[in-house]
C-alpha positions in Angstrom: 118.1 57.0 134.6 121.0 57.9 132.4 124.4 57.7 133.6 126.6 60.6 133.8 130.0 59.1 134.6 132.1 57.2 132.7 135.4 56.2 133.1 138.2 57.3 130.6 138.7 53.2 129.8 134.9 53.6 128.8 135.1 56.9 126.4 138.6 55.4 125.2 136.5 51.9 124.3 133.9 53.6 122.5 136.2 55.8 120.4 138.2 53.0 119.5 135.7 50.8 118.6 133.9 53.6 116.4 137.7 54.0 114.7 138.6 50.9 113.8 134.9 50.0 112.6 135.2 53.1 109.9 138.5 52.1 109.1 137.3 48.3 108.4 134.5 49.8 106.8 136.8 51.7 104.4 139.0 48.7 103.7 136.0 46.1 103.9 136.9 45.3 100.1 140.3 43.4 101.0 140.6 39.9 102.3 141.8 40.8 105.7 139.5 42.2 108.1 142.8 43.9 110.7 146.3 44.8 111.7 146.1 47.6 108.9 148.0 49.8 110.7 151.0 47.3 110.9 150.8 46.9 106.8 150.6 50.5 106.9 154.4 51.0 108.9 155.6 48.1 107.4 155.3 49.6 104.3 156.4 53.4 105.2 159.2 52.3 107.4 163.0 53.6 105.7 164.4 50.9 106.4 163.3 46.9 106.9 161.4 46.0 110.2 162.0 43.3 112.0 159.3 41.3 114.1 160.9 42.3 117.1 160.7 46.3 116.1 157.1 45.7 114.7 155.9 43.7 118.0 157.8 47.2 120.1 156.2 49.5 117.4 152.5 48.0 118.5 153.4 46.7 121.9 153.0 43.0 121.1 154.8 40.1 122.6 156.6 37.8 120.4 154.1 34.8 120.4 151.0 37.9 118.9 153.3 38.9 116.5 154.0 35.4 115.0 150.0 34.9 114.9 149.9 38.3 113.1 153.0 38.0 110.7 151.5 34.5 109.6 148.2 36.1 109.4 149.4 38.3 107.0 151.5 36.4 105.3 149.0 33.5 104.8 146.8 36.3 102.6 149.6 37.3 100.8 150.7 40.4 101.8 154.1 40.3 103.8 156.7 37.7 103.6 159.8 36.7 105.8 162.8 37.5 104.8 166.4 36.9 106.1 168.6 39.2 107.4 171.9 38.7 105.8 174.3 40.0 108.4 172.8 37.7 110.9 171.0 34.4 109.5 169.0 34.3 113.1 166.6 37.2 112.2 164.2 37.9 109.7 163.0 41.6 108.1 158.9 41.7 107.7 158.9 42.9 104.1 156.0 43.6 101.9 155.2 41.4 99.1 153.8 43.4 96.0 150.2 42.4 97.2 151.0 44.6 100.5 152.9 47.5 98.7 149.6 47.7 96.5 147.1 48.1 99.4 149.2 50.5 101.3 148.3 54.1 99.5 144.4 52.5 100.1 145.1 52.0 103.9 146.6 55.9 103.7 143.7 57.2 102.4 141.3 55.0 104.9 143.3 56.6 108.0 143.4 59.9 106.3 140.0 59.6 105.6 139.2 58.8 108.7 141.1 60.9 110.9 140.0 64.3 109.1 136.1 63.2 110.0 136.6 62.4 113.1 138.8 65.6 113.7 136.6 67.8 111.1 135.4 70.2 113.9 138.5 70.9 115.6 140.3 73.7 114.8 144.7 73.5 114.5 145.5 74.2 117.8 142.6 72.0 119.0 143.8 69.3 117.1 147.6 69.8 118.5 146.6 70.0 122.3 144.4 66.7 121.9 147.7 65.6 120.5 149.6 67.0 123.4 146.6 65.5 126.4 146.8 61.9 124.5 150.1 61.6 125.1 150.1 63.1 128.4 147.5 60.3 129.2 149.6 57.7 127.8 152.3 58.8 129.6 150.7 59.1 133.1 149.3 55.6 132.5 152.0 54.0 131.7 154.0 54.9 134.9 150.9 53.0 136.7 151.8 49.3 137.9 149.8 47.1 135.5 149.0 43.4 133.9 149.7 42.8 130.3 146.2 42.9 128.1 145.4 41.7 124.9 143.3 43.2 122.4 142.2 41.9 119.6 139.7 43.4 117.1 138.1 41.8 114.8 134.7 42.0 112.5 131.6 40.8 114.3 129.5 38.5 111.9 127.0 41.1 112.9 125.9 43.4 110.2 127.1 47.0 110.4 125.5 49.4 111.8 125.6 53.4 112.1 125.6 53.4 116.0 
């Protein structure tokens, strides 16, 4: 019997997984297999990001972002550097690696946001828009626990599913 229900956590799983697995797929070519989108800000941002604004920008607690800065940085693509007007704090800049990859990672969201929004129409697309963040907002005045997600590639082989 097939089931019928599923909770929005579910659908929300499913699409997210099917996302990020394009997007990977996309940028499979580069030594690092996540945290695109943080690459992606840090290198469209007007003016230098600190940890602490890129751990608010994705919702990450200090201790995450350190793993992900030094992720990034181990592979060459962002580097610490310090702010001068106050020696305690340090801007996430790109190094040239980075700025190279970042009109690649454009094209891999643009690319995969029109195919995953190719059948929706303009005002379709703007009241998704407008019920995401409605979602986001009703959720977020719920009492909850901190989660941690982390995506990575399986060692499985890809698959069209």
């Amino acid at each position: 019997m097939k089931e019928t229900f599923y909770p929005l956590g579910k659908s929300f799983a499913l699409i997210t997984k099917a996302y990020i697995g394009a997007i990977s797929s996309r940028l499979s070519h580069l030594d690092i297999e996540r945290h695109f989108y943080l690459l992606y800000r840090i290198g469209t941002a007007p003016e230098p990001l600190t940890q602490k604004d890129l751990g608010e920008i994705i919702n990450q607690d200090k201790s995450a972002m350190v793993r992900i800065i030094d992720y990034l940085s181990d592979f060459g693509y962002v580097r610490r550097k310090q702010n001068p007007q106050d020696r305690r704090e340090y801007f996430i800049v790109l190094t040239t690696k980075g700025e190279e990859v970042i009109p690649e990672i454009k094209s891999a969201f643009s690319f995969v946001d029109g195919a995953a929004l190719h059948s929706l129409n303009k005002e379709d697309r703007e009241c998704l828009n407008k019920v995401l963040q409605s979602v986001y907002e009703n959720l977020n005045q719920l009492p909850a626990q901190d989660v941690k997600l982390d995506y990575k590639k399986s060692s499985l082989s890809s698959s069209n599913s």
